[in-house]
N, C-alpha and C positions, 0 to 999 in steps of 0.2 A: 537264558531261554525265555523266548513271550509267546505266548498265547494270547491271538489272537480271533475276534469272532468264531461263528461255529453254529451249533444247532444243536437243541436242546431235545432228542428226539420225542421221551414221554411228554413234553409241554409244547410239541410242535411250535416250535419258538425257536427264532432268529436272533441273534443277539450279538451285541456289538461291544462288550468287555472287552478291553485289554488284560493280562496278567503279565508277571514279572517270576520268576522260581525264586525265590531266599534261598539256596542252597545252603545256607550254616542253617536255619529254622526248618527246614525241609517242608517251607509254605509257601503258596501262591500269594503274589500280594497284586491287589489292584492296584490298576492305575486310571486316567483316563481315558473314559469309552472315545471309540471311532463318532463319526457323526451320521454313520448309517450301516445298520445292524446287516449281515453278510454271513455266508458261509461258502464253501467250497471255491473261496478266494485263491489268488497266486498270493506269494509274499516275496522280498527280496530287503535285504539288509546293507546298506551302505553306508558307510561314513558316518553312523552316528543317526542315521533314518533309516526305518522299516517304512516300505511302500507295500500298497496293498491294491491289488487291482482286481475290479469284476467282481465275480463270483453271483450268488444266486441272494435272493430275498421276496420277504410276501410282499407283495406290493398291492395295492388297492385297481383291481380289474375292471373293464365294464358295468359287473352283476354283483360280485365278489373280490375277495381277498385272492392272489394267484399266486405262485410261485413264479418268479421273472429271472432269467439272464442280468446281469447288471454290465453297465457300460461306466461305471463310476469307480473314480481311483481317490488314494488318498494317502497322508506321508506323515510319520510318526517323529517326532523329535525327541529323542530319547532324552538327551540331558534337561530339555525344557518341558517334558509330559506333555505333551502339546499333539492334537492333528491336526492339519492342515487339510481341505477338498483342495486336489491339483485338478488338471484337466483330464475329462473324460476320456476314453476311446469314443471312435464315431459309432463302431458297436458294440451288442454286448456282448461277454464271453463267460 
């Protein structure tokens, strides 16, 4: 099981952790963060990569910090801890 991004609600914070479950230690283990902190993302797991598409983040507004849609994806290489930025969507979702 990974856990991936999320939101931190008492520290309204956006964050871009990966974890892992150790099911024999019954702990979460890190791994390498995403390269742009997300939450209310899609996931999908194939072949040895999690992609991750969209979702929401603070982004720097006109005036202020905002909450934004994201149009930005990106692919997890399990065996190599590794993410990759793939290609965007044209928008965001």
């Amino acid at each position: 099981m990974f856990l991936v991004g999320g939101y931190i609600t008492p520290l309204k914070c956006y964050i871009k952790n990966t974890f892992t479950l150790d099911e024999h230690r019954s702990i979460l283990v890190s791994l390498r963060h995403m390269n742009e902190a997300r939450a209310e993302h899609a996931m999908l797991y194939s072949k040895g990569v999690i992609y991750v598409f969209g979702g929401e983040a603070l982004v720097e507004g006109s005036e202020a910090m905002e909450v934004k849609s994201l149009n930005t994806c990106e692919a997890y290489d399990v065996a190599e801890d590794k993410w990759t930025v793939i290609p965007s969507f044209s928008k965001a979702r």
